[in-house]
C-alpha atoms as an extended CHARMM CRD file, in Angstrom:
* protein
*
       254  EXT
         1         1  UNK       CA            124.7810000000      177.9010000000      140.4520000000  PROA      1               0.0000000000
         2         2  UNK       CA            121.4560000000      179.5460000000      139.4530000000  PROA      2               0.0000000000
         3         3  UNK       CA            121.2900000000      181.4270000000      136.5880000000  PROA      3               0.0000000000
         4         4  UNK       CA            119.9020000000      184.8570000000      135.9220000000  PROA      4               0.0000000000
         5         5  UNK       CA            119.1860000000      187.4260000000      133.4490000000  PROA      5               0.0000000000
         6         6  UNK       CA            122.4820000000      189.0450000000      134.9530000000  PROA      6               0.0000000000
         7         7  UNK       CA            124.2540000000      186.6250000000      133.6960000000  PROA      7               0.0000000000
         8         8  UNK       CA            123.0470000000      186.5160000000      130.4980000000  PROA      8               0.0000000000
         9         9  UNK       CA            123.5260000000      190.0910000000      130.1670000000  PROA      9               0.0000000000
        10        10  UNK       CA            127.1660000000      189.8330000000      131.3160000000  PROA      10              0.0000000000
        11        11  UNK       CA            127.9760000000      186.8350000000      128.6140000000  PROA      11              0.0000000000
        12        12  UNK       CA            126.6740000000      188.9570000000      126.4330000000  PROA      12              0.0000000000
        13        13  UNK       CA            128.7270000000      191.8310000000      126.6830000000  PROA      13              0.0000000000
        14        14  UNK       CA            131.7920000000      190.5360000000      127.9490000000  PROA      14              0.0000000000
        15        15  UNK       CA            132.6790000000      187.1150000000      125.8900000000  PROA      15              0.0000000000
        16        16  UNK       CA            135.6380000000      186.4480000000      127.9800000000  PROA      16              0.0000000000
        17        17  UNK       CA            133.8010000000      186.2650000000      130.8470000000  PROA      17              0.0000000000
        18        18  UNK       CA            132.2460000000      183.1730000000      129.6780000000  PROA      18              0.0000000000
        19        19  UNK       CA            134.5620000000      181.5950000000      130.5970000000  PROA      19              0.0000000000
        20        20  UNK       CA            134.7150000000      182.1990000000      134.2910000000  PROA      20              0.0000000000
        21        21  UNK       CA            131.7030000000      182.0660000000      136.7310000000  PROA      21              0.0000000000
        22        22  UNK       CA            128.5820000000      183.5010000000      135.2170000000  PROA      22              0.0000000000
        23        23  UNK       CA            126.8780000000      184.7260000000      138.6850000000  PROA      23              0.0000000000
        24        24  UNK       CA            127.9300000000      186.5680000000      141.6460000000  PROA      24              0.0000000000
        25        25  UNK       CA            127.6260000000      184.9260000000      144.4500000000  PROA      25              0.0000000000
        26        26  UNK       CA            127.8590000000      185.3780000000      148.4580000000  PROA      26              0.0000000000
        27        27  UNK       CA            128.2650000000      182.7520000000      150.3210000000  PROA      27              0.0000000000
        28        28  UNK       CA            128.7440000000      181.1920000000      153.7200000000  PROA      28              0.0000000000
        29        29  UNK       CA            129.2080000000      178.1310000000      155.8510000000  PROA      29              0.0000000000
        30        30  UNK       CA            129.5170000000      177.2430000000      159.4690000000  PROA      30              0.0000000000
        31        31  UNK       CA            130.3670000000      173.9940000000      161.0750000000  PROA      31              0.0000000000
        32        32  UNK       CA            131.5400000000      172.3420000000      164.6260000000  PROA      32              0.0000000000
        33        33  UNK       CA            134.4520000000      170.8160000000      164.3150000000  PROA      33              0.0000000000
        34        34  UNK       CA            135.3570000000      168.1300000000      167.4040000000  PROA      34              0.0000000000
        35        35  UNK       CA            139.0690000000      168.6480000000      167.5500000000  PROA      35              0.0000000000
        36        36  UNK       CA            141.7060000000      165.6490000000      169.0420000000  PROA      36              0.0000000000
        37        37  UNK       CA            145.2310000000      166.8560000000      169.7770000000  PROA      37              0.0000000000
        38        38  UNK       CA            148.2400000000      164.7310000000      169.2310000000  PROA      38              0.0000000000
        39        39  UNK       CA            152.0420000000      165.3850000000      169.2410000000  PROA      39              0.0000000000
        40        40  UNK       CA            154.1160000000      167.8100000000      171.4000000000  PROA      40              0.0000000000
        41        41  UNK       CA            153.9130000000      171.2220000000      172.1420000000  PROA      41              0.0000000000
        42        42  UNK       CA            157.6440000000      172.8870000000      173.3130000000  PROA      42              0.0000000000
        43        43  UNK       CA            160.7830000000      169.7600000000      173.1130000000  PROA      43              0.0000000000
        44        44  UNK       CA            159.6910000000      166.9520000000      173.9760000000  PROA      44              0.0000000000
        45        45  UNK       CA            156.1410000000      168.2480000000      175.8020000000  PROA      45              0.0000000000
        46        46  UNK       CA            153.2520000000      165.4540000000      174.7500000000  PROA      46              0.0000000000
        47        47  UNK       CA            150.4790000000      167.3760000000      174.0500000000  PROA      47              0.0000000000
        48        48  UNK       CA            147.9380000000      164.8190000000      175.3530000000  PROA      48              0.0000000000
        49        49  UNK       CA            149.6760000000      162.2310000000      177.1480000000  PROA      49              0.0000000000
        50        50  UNK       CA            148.5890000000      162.5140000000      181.1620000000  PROA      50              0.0000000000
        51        51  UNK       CA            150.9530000000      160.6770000000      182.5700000000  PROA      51              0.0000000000
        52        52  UNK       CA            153.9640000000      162.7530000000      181.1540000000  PROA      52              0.0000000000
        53        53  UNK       CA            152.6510000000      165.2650000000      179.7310000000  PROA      53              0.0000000000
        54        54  UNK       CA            149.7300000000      168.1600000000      179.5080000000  PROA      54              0.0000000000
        55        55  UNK       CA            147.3300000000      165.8960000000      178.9450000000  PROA      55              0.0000000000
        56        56  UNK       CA            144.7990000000      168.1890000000      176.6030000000  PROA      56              0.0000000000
        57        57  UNK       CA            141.5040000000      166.7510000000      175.5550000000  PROA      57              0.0000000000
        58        58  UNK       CA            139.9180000000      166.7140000000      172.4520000000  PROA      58              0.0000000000
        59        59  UNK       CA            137.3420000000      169.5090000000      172.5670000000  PROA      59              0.0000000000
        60        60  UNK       CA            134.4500000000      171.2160000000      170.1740000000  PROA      60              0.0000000000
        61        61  UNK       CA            135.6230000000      173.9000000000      167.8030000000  PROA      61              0.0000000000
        62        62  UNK       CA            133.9390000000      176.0850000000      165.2540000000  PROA      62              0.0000000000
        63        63  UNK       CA            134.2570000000      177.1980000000      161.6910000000  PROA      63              0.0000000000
        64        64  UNK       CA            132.8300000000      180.5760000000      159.9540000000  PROA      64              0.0000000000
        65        65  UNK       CA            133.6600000000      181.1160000000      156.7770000000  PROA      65              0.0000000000
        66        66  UNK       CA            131.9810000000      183.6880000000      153.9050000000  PROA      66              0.0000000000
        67        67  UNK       CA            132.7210000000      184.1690000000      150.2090000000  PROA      67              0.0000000000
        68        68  UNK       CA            132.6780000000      186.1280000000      147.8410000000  PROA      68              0.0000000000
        69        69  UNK       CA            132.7240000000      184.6590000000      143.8260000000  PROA      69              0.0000000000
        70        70  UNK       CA            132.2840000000      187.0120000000      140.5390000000  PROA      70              0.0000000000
        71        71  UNK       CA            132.6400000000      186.4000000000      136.4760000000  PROA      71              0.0000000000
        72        72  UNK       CA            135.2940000000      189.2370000000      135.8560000000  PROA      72              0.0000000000
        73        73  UNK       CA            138.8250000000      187.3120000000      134.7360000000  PROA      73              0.0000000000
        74        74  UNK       CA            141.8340000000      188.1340000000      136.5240000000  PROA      74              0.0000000000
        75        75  UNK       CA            140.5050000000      189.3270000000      139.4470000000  PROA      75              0.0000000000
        76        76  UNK       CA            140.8440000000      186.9670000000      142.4340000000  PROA      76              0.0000000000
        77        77  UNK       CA            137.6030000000      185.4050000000      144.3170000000  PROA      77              0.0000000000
        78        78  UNK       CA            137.8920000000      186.4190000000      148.3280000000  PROA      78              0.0000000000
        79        79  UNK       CA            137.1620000000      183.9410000000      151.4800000000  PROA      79              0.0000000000
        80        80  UNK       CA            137.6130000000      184.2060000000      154.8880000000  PROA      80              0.0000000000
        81        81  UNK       CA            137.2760000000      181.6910000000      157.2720000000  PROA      81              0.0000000000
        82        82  UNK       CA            137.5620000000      181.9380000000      161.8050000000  PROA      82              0.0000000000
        83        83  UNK       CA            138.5840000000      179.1690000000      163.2980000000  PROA      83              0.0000000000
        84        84  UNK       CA            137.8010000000      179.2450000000      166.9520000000  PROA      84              0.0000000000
        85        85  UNK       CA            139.4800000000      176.2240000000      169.0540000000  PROA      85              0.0000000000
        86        86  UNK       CA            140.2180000000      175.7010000000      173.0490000000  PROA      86              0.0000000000
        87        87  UNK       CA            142.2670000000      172.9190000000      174.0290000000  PROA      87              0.0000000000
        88        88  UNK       CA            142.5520000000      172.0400000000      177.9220000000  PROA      88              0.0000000000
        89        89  UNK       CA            143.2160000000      169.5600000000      180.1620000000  PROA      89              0.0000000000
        90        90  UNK       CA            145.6170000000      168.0220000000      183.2550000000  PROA      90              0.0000000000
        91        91  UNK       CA            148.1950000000      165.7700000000      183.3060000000  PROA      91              0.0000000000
        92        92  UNK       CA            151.5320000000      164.8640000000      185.3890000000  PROA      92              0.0000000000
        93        93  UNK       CA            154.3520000000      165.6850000000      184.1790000000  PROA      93              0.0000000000
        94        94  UNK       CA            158.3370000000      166.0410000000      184.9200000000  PROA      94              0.0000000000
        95        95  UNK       CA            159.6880000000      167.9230000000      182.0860000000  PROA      95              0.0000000000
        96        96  UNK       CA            160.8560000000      171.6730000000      180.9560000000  PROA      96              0.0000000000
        97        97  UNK       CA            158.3490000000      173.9450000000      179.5000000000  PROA      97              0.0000000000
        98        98  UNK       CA            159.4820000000      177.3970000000      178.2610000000  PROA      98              0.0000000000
        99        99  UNK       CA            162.6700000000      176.8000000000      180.8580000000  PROA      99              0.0000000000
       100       100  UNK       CA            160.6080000000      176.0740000000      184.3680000000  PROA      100             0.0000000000
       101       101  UNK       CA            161.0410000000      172.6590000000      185.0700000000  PROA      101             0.0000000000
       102       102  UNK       CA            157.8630000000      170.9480000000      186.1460000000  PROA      102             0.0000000000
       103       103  UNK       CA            157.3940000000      167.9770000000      188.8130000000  PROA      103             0.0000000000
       104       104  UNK       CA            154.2010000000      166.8410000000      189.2510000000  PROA      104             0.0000000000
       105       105  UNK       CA            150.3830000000      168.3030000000      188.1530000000  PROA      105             0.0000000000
       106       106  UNK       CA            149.9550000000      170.6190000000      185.5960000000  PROA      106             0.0000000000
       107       107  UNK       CA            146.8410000000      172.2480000000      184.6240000000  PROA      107             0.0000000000
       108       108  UNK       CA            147.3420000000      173.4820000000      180.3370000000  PROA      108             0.0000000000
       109       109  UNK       CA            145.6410000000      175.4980000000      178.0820000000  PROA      109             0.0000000000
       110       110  UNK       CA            145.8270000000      175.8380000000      174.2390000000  PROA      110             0.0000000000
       111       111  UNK       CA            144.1920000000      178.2360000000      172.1750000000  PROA      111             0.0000000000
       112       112  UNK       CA            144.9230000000      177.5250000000      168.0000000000  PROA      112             0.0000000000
       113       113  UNK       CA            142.5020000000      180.0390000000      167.0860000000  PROA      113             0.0000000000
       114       114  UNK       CA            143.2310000000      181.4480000000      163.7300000000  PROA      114             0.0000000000
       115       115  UNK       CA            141.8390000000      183.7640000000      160.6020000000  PROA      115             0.0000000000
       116       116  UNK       CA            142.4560000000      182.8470000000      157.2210000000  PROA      116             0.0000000000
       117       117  UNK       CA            142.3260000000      184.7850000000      154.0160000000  PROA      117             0.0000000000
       118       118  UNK       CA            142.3070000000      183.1620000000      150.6660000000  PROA      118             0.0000000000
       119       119  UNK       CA            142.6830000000      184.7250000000      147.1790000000  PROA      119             0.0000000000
       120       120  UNK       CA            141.5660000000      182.3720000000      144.6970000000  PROA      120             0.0000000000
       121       121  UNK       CA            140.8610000000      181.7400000000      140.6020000000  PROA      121             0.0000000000
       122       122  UNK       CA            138.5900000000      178.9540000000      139.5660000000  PROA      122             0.0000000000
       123       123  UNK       CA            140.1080000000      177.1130000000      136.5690000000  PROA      123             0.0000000000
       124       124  UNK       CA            137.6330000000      177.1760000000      133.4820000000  PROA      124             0.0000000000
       125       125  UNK       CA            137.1530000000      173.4840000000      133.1070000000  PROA      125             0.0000000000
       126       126  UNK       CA            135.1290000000      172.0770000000      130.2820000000  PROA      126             0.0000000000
       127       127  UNK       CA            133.8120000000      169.4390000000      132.4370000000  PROA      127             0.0000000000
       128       128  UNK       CA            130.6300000000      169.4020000000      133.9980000000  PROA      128             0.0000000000
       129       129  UNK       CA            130.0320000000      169.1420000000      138.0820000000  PROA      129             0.0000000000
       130       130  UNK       CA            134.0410000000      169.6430000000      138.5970000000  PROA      130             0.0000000000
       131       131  UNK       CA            135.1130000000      172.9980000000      140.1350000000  PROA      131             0.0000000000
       132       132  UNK       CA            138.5680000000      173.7200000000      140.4840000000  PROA      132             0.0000000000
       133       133  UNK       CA            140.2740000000      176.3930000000      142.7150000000  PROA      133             0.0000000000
       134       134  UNK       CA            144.2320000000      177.6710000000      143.0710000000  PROA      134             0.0000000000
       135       135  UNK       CA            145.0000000000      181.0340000000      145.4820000000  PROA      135             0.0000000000
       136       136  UNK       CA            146.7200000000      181.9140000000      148.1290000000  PROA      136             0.0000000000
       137       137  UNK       CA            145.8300000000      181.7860000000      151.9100000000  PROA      137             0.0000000000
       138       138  UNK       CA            147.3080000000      184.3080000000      154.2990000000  PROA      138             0.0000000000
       139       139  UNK       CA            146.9370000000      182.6840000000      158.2120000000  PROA      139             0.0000000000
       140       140  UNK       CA            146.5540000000      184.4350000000      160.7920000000  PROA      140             0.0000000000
       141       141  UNK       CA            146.6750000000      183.1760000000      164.9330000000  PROA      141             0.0000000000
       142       142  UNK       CA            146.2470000000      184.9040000000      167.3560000000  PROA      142             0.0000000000
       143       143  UNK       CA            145.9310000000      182.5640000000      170.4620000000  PROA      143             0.0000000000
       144       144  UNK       CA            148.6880000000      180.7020000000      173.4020000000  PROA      144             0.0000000000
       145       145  UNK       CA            149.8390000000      177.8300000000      175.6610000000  PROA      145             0.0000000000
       146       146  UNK       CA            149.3240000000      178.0430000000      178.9520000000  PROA      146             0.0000000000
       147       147  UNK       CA            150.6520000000      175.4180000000      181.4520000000  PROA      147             0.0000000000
       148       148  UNK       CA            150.1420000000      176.1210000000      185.4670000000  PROA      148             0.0000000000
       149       149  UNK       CA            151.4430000000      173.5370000000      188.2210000000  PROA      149             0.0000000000
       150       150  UNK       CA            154.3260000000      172.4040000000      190.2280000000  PROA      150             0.0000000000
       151       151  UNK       CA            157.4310000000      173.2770000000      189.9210000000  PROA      151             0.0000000000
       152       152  UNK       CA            161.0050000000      172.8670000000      192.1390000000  PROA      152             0.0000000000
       153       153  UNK       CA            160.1830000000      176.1250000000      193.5950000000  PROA      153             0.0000000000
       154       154  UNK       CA            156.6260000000      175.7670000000      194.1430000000  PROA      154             0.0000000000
       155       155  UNK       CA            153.6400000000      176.5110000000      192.2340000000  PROA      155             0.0000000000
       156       156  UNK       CA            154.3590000000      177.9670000000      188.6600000000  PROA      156             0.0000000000
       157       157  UNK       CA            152.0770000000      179.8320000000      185.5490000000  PROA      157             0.0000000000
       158       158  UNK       CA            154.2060000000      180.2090000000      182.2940000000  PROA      158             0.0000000000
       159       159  UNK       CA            152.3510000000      181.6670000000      179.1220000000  PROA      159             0.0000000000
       160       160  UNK       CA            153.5480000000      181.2820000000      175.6640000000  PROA      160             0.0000000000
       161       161  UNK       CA            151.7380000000      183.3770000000      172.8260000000  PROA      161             0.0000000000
       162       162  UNK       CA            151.0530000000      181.3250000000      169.7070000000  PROA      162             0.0000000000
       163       163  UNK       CA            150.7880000000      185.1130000000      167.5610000000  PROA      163             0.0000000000
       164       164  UNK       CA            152.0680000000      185.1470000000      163.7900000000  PROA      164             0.0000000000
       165       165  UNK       CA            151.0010000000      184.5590000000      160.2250000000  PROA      165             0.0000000000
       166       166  UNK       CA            152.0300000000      182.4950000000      157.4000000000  PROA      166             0.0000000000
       167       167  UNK       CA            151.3100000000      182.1200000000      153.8810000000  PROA      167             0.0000000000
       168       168  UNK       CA            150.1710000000      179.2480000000      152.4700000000  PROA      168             0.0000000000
       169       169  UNK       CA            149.2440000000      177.6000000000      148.9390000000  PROA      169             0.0000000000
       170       170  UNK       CA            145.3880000000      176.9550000000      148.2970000000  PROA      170             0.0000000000
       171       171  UNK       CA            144.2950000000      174.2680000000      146.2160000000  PROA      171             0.0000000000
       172       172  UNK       CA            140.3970000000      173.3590000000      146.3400000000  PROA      172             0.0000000000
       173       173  UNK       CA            138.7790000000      170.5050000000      144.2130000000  PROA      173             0.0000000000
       174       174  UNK       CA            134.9140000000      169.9630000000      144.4340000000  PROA      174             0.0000000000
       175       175  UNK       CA            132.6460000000      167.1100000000      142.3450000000  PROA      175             0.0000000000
       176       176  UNK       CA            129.4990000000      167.4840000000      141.9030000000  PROA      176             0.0000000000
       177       177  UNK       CA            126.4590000000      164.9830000000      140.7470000000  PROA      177             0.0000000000
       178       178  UNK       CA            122.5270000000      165.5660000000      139.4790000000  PROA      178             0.0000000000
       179       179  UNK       CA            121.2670000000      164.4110000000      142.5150000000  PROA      179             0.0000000000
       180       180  UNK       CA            122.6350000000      167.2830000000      144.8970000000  PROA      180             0.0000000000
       181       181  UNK       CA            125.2190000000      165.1630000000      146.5840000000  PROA      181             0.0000000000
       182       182  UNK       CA            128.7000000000      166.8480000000      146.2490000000  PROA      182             0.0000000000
       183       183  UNK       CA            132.3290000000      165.6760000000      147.3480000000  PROA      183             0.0000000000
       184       184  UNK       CA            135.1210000000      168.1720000000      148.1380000000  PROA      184             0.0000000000
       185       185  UNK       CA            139.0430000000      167.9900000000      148.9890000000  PROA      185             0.0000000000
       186       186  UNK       CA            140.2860000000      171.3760000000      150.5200000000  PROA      186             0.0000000000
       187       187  UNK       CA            144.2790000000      171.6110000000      151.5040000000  PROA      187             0.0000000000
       188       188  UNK       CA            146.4480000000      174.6490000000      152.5280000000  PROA      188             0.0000000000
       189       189  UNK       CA            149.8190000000      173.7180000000      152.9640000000  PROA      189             0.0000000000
       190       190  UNK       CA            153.7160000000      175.2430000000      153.3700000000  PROA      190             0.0000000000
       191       191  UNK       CA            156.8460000000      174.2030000000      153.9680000000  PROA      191             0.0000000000
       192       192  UNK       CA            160.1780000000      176.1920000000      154.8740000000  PROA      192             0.0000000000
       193       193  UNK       CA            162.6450000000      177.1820000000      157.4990000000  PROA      193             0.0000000000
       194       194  UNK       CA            162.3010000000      174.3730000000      159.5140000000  PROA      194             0.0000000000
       195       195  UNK       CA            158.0240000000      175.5550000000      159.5280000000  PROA      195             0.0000000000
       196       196  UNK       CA            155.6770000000      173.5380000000      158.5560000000  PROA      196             0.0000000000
       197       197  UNK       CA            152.0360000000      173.5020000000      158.1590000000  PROA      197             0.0000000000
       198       198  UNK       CA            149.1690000000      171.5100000000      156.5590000000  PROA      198             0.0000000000
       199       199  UNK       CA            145.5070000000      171.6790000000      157.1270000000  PROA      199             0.0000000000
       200       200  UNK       CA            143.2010000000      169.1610000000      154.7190000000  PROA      200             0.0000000000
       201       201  UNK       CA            139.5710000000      169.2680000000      154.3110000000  PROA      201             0.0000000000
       202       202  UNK       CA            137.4810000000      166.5450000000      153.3030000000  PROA      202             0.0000000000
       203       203  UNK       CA            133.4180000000      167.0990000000      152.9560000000  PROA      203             0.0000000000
       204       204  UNK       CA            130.3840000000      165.3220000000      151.6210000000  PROA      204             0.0000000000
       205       205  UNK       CA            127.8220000000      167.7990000000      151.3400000000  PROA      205             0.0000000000
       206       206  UNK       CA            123.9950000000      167.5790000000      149.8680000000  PROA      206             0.0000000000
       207       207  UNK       CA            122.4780000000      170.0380000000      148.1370000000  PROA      207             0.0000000000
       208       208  UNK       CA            118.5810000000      170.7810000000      149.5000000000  PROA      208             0.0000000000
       209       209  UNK       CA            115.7860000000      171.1550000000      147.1360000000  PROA      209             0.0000000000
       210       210  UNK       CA            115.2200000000      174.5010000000      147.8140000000  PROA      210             0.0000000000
       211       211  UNK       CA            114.4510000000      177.6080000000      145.5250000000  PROA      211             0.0000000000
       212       212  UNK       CA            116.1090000000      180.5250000000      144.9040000000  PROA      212             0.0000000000
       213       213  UNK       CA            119.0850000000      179.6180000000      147.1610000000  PROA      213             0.0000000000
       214       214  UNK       CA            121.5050000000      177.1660000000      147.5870000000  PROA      214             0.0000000000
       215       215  UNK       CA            121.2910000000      175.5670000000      151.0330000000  PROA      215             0.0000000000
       216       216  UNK       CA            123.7130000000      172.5090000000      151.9710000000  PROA      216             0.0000000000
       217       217  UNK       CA            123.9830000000      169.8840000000      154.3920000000  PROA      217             0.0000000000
       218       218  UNK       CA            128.1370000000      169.0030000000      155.3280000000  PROA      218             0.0000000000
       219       219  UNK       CA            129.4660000000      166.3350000000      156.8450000000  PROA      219             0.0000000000
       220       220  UNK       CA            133.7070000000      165.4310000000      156.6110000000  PROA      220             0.0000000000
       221       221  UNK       CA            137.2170000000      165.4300000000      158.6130000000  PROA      221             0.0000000000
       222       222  UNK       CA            139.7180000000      168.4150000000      158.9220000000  PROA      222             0.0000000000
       223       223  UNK       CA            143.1520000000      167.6280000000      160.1550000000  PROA      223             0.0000000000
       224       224  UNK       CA            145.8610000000      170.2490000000      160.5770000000  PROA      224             0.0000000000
       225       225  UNK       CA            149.4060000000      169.5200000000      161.0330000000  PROA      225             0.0000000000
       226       226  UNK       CA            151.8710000000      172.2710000000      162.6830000000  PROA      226             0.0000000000
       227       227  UNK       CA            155.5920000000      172.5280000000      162.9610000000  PROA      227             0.0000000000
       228       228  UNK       CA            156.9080000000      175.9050000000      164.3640000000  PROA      228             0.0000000000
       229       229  UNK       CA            160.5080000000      176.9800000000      165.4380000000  PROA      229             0.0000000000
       230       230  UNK       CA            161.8600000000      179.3190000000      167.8980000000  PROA      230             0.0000000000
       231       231  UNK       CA            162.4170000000      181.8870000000      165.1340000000  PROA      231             0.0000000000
       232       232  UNK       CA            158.2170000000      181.5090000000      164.5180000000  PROA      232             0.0000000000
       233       233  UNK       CA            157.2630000000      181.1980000000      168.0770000000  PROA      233             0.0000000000
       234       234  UNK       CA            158.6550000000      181.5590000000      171.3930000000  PROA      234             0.0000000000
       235       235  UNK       CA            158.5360000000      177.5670000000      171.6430000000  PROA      235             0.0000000000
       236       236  UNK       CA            158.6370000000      174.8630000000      169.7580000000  PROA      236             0.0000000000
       237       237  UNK       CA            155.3340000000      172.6640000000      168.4290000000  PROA      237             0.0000000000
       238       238  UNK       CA            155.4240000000      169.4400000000      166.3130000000  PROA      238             0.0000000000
       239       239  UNK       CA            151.5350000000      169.5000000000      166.3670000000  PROA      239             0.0000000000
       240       240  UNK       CA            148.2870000000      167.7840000000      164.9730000000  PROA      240             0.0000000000
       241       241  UNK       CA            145.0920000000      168.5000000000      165.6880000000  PROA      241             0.0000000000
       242       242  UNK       CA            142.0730000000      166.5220000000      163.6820000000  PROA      242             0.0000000000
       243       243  UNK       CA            138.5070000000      165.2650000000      163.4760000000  PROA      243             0.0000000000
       244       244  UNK       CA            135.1330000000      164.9290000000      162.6510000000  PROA      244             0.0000000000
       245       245  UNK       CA            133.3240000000      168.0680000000      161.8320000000  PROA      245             0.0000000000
       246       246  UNK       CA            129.7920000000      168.7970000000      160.4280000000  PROA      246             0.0000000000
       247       247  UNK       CA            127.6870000000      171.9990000000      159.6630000000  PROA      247             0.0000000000
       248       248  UNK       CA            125.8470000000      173.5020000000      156.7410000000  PROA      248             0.0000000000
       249       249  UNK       CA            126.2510000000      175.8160000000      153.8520000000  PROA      249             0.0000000000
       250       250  UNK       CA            124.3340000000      179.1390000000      151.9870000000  PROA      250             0.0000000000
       251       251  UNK       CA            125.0420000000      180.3390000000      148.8780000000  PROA      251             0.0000000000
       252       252  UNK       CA            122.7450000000      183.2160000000      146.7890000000  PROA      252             0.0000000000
       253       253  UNK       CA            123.3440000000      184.3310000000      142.8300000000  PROA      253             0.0000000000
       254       254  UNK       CA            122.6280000000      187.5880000000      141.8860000000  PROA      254             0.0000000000
């Protein structure tokens, strides 16, 4: 981060602060994120199987997330991050979804669109180049299944709503090098109720020359995992969802 006479001043007066991050700093980042869907969506639904099942593609998402980072202890650091991400495709398939039976071509939609809000603290590490983070991550989706095709009694549409939030634990590890190049391992994660869900972030990112500003080149793989029950959802999901993605990053001191 680049240092100012801000930050000076605020070492100065506050000495515990010295500890913590000497700038503020805004940030943001955006990135496309080429999605591939695996597992099963509903009991025994493939997700992207099209011989049995809905047959969804893989398909181009995207990312935006800003930030918000300060030197005063205790008080948490704020991010929030949009996930936008359309799943479709066609398939055959002779199974139940949502209680209509289906008997031939379907024609399904996904949308795993989702907000997250993170409250985080850096740990003060002595260590030069390593950042750690801890917080918390409220998610948010907002977004449904939608499966149209044949049924016994002709041609059905059922709609499911994928519409509730979760907590999750935030842990965020960056290392960083002289020469601008930076690795960084990202996971939210939680566990209970027979609910499950995992999302991991793994980037390579270069630092540009630049003045003033920090301005980043990204390159990595997110892959989020997703087990919902009836009490969560009106279906079902046993659900993955992971790829290549690859954007770049802003970041200003003041």
């Amino acid at each position: 981060m680049k240092k100012t006479a801000l930050a000076a001043f605020l070492v100065a007066m506050t000495p515990v602060a010295a500890q913590a991050d000497l700038l503020f700093t805004v940030g943001a980042k955006a990135n496309a994120w080429t999605a591939e869907p695996s597992g099963q969506v509903d009991d025994g639904v493939s997700a992207d199987s099209e011989t049995d099942g809905l047959g969804l593609d893989s398909d181009s998402g995207t990312n935006l997330t800003v930030f918000f980072e300060h030197p005063v202890p205790v008080l948490p650091n704020v991010r929030l991050r949009q996930t936008s991400l359309d799943l479709d495709g066609s398939g055959t398939m002779t199974r139940n979804f949502n209680g209509v039976q289906y008997t031939g071509q379907v024609d399904s939609y996904m949308d795993l669109s989702h907000t997250d809000a993170t409250l985080y603290w850096g740990l003060p590490l002595p260590v030069p180049y390593v950042d750690i983070n801890l917080g918390l991550t409220a998610r948010m989706f907002g977004g449904e299944v939608i499966v149209e095709g044949t049924t016994l009694t002709g041609n059905q549409r059922e709609e499911v709503e994928l519409d509730f939030a979760i907590p999750m634990g935030f842990l965020e590890a960056q290392v960083g090098t002289p020469f601008g190049i930076y690795a960084q391992a990202e996971i939210n994660a939680i566990g209970y109720d027979g609910n499950a869900l995992t999302d991991t972030v793994l980037t390579l990112g270069y630092d540009l020359p630049v003045p003033v500003v920090d301005l980043g080149l990204e390159v990595g793989h997110r892959a989020m995992s997703m087990k919902t029950n009836k009490d969560t959802t009106d279906i079902e999901t046993d659900f993955d969802v992971s790829g290549i993605f690859y954007g770049a990053s802003f970041s200003v001191g003041f």
